[in-house]
C-alpha positions in Angstrom: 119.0 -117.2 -58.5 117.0 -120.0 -57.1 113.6 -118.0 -58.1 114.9 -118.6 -61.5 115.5 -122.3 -61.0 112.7 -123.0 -60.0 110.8 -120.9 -62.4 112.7 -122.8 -64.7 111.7 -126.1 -63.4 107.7 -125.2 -62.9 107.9 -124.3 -66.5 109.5 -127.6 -67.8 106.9 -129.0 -65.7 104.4 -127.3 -67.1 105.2 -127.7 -71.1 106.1 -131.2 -70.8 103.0 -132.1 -68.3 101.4 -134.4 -70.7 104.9 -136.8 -71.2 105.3 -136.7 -67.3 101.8 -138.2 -67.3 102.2 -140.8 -69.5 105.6 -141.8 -68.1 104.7 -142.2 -64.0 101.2 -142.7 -64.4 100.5 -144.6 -67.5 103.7 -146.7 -67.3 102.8 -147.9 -63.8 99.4 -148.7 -64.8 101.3 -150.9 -67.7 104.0 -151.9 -65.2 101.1 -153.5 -62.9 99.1 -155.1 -65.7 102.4 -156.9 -67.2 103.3 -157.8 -64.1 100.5 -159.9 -63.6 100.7 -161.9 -66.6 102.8 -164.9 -66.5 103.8 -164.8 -70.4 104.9 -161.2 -70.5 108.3 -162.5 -68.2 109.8 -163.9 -70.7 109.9 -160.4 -71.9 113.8 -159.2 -70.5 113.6 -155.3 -68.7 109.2 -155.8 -69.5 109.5 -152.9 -66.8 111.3 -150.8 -68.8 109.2 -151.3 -71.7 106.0 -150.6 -70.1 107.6 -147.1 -68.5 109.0 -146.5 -72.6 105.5 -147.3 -73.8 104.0 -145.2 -71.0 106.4 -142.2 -71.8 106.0 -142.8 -75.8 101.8 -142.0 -75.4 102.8 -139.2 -73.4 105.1 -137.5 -76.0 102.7 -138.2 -78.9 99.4 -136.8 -76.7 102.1 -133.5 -76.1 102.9 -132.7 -79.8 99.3 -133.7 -80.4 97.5 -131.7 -77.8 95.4 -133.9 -76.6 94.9 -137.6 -75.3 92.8 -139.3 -78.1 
């Protein structure tokens, strides 16, 4: 039962790799660049955003294939 969990789990893992990317990674990298920027805090939940935005080039570069 828990081999199949977690086989379950790798797999998801493995399929959506490209969207886990662009979500942690590139949205941090997004996070930490708006963050220094005084005009983007005008911007309400900007951290939010930049994780969305992060996560959004992820899902494209999955059903795409590849990053560019």
């Amino acid at each position: 039962m828990i081999n199949l969990i977690l086989e379950k789990a790798f797999d998801h893992i493995q399929n959506w790799a490209k969207f886990w990317f662009g979500l942690i990674f590139i949205g941090s990298i997004l996070n930490a660049f708006i963050e220094k920027f005084s005009f983007f805090q005008i911007i309400p939940n900007v951290t939010f955003w930049a994780f969305a935005l992060g996560g959004l080039i992820g899902l494209v570069a999955k059903f795409r294939g590849a990053w560019l």
